[in-house]
C-alpha positions in Angstrom: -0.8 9.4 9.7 -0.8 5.6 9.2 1.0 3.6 11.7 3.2 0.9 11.0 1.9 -3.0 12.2 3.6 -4.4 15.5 3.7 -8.2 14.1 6.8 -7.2 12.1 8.7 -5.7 15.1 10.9 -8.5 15.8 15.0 -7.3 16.0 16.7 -9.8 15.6 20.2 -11.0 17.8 22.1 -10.2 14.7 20.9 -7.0 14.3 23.1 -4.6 15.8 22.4 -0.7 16.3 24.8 0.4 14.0 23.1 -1.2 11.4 19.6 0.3 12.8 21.3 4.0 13.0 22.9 3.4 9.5 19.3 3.4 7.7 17.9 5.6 10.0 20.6 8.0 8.5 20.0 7.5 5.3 16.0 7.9 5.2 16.4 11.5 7.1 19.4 12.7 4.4 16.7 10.9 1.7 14.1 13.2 3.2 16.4 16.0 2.8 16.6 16.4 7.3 19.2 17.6 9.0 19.7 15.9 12.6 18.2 18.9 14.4 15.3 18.7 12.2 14.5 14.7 13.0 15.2 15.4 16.8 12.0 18.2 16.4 9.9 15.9 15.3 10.4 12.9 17.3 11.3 15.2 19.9 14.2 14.0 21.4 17.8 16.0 21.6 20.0 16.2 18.5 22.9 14.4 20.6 20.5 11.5 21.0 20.1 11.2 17.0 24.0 11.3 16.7 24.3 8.3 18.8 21.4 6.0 17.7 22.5 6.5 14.1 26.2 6.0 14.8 24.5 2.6 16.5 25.9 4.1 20.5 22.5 3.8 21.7 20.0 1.7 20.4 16.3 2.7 19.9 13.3 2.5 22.2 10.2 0.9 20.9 8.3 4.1 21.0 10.5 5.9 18.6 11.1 3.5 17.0 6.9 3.5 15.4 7.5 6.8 15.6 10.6 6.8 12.5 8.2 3.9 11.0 5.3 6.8 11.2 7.4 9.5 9.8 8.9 7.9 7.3 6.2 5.6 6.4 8.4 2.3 6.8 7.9 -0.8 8.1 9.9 -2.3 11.2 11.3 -4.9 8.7 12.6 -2.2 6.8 14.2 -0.5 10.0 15.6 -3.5 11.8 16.1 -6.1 8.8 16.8 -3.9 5.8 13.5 -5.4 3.6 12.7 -2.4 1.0 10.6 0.3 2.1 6.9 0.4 1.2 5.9 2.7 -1.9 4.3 5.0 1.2 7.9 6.2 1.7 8.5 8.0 -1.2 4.8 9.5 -1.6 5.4 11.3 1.8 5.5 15.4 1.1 9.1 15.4 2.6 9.8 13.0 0.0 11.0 14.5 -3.0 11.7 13.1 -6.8 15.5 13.4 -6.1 15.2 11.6 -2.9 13.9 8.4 -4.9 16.6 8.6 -7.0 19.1 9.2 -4.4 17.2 6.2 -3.1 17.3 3.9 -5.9 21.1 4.9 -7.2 22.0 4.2 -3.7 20.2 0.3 -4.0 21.4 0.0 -8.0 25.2 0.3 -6.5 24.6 -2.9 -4.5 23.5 -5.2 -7.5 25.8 -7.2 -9.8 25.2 -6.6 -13.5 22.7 -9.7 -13.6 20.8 -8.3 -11.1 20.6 -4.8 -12.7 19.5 -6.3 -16.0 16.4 -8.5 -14.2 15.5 -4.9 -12.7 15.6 -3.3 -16.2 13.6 -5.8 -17.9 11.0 -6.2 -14.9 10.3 -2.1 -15.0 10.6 -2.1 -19.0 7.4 -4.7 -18.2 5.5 -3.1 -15.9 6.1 0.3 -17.8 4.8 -1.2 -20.8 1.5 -3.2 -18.9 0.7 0.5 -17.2 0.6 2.5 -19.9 -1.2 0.4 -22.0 -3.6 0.0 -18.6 -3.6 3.8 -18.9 -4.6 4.4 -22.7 -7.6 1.4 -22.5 -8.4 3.5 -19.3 -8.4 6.6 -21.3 -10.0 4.9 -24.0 -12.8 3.0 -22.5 -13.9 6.7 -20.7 -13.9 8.1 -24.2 -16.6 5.7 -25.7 -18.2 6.2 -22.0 -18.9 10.0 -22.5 -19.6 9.5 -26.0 -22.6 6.9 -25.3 -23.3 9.2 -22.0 -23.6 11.9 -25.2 -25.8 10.4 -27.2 -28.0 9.1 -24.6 -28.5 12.3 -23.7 -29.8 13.4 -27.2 -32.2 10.2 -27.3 -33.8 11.2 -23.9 -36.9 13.6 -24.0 -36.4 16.5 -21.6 -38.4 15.6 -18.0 -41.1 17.9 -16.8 
């Protein structure tokens, strides 16, 4: 499993637990976990999940790359809220309606302005990857049809 880089681990003063234990809630009921289920894995007691993500106790570097790990997120994402790397939502725990649990949840937060940039800038990149995609598709096409006909042209080897 990829681990997450130290040079982001930097909480910040401002940064309080709650905050910590708030998006540590929300990537384990994105994932579909119960409590008992995230204290399994990081193996620690369920009482012990309770109080970091209610913010009562706040989180020891250790388990901390450990949620980073699990979740494939960065330590910016845990301590400072910066998006979550595309890792997150490839993850096998991860499922469709997670990311749209995800990104309804992040929507709810914009203004309209905000939500019509987003629309535009995926209409864009939708539009760029497909037609990435069909000269991808295309360009393989002509490739097996020269492979083909080279093929033909070549006498058989002895």
């Amino acid at each position: 499993m990829e681990s997450s880089s130290y040079q982001s681990f930097r909480p910040s003063p401002e940064d309080n637990h709650t905050t910590v234990g708030n998006r540590i809630r929300r990537m384990r009921r994105s994932a579909q976990m119960t409590q008992e289920k995230l204290a399994d894995v990081l193996g620690v007691s369920i009482n012990y999940i309770g109080e970091v993500e209610r913010g009562n106790k706040p989180l020891s570097r250790s388990l901390a790359d450990q949620l980073c790990s699990y979740f494939h997120v960065t330590y910016d994402y845990l301590y400072h809220g910066i998006s979550p790397t595309p890792q997150y939502f490839i993850h096998e725990n991860v499922s469709y309606k997670s990311l749209h649990t995800f990104l309804v949840e992040e929507l709810e937060q914009c203004s309209p302005e905000e939500i019509l940039i987003i629309s535009q800038l995926v209409n864009c990149y939708l539009d760029i990857s497909r037609k990435l995609k069909n000269q991808h598709t295309a360009q393989n096409s002509q490739d097996a049809d020269q492979g083909s006909r080279n093929k033909k042209g070549t006498p058989d080897s002895p």
